[in-house]
C-alpha positions as CSV (number, residue, x, y, z in Angstrom):
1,X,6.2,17.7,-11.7
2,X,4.1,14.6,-11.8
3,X,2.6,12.5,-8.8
4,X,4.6,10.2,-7.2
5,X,2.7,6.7,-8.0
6,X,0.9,4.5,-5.1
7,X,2.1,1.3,-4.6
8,X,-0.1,-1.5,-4.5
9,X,0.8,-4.9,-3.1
10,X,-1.9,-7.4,-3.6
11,X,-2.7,-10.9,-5.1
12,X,-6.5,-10.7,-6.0
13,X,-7.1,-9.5,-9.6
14,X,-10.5,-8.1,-8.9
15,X,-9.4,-6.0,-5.9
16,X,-6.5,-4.7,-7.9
17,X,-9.5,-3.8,-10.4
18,X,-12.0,-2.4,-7.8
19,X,-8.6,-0.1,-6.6
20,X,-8.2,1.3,-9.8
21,X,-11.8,2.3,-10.0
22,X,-12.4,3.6,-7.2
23,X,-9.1,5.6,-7.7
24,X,-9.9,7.1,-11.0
25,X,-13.8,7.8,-9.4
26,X,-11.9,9.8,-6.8
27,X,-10.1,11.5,-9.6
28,X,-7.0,10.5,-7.9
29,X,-4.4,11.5,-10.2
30,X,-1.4,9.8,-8.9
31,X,-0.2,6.9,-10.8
32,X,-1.0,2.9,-9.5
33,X,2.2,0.3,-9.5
34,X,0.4,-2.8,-8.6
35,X,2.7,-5.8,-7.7
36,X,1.3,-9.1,-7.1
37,X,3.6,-9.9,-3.8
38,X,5.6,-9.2,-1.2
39,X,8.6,-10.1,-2.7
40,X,7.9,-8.1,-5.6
41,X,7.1,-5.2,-3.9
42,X,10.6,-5.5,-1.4
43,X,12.2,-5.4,-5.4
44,X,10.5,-2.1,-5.7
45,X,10.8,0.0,-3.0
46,X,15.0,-1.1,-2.7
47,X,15.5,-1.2,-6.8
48,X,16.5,-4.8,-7.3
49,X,15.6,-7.3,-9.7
50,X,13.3,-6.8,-12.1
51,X,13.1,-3.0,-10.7
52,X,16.9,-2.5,-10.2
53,X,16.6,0.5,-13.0
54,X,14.3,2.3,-11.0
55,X,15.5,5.3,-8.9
56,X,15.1,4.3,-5.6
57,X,15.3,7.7,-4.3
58,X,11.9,8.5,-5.9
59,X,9.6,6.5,-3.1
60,X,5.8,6.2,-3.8
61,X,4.0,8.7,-1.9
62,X,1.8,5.5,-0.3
63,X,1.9,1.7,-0.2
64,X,-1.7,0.0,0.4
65,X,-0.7,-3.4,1.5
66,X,-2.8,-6.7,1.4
67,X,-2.0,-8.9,4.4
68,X,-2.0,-12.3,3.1
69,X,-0.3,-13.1,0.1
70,X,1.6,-16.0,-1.0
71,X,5.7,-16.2,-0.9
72,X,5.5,-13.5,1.6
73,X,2.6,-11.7,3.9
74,X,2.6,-8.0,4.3
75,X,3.8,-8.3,7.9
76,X,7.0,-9.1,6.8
77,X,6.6,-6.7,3.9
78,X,5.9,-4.2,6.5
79,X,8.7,-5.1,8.8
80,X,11.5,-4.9,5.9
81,X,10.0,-1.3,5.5
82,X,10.4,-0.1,8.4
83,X,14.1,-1.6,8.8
84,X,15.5,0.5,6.2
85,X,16.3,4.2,7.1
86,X,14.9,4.6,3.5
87,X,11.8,3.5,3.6
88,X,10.5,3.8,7.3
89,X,9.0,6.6,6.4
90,X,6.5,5.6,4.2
91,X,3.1,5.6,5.1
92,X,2.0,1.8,4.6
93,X,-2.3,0.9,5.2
94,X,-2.7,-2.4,5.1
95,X,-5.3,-3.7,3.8
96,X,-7.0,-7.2,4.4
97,X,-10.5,-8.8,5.1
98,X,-9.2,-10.0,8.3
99,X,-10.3,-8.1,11.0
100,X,-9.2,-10.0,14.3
101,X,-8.1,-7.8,17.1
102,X,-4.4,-9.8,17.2
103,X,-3.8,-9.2,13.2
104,X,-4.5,-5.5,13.7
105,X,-2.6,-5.0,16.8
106,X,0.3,-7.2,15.2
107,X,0.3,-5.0,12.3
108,X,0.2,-1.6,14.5
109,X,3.1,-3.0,16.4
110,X,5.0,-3.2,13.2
111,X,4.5,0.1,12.2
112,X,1.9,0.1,9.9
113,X,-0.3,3.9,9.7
114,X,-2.8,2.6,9.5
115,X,-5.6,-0.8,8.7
116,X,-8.1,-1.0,6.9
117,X,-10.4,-3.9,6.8
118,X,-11.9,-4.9,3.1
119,X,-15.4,-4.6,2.6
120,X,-16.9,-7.9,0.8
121,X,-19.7,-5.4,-0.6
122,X,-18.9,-3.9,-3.5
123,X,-20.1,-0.3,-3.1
124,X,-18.6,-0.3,0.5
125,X,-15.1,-1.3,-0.8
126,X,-15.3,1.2,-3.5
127,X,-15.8,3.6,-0.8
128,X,-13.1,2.2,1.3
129,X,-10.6,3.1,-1.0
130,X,-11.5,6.2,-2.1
131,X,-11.6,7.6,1.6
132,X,-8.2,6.0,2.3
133,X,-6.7,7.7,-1.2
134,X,-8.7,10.7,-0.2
135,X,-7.1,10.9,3.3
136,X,-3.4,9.7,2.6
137,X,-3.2,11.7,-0.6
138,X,-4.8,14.9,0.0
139,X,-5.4,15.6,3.4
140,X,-2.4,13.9,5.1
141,X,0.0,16.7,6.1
142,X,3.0,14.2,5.0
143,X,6.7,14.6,7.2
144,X,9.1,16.7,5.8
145,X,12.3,16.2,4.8
């Protein structure tokens, strides 16, 4: 049985690269689906458009979230997610270099497990990541069903 893949919803190239890094340093094994939107990544989870092939029964075992992205943020992302008996479920981080006390609260309130603010500093995001892979992927007893 191979790992379900993480889904990664973000905009910026070079923390897209950083991700898979820091992933691969963490010898996390699961596979990354990077989509460059909200939009895009609403196509994946439900299996439309470009992704309308994909089983949408076979969810990605977590979604790291960036909060602002062009088209659509990942508050709305978020709140489609949690709309659908599907997908609410899903344990969402978002992740953003925003850390003002009304964007985290807003994003709690919408259901989000968790968020994580983006080192700028290199090493410190690298760590970032691989604590929040760490944590969702191994240590997280998920829900069952």
């Amino acid at each position: 049985m191979s790992s379900r893949p993480i889904l990664l919803v973000e905009d910026n190239p070079d923390d897209v690269e950083l991700t898979r890094i820091a992933f691969s340093e963490a010898k996390i094994a699961n596979p990354l689906h990077v989509v460059g939107n909200g939009s895009e990544a609403l196509d994946y989870l439900f299996a439309r458009g470009d992704y309308a092939s994909r089983d949408a029964q076979e969810q990605p075992s977590l979604v790291l979230l960036d909060l602002n992205m062009p088209r659509m943020d990942g508050r709305e992302v978020l709140q489609a997610i949690r709309a659908d008996a599907s997908t609410r479920s899903l344990p969402v981080v978002e992740m953003t270099t925003s850390g003002e006390p009304f964007a985290v609260e807003a994003c709690y309130l919408l259901g989000a497990n968790s968020y994580i603010r983006k080192p700028v500093d290199f090493g410190q995001f690298m760590w970032a990541v691989k604590q929040v892979g760490m944590y969702w992927l191994v240590l997280n007893q998920p829900r069952g069903g």
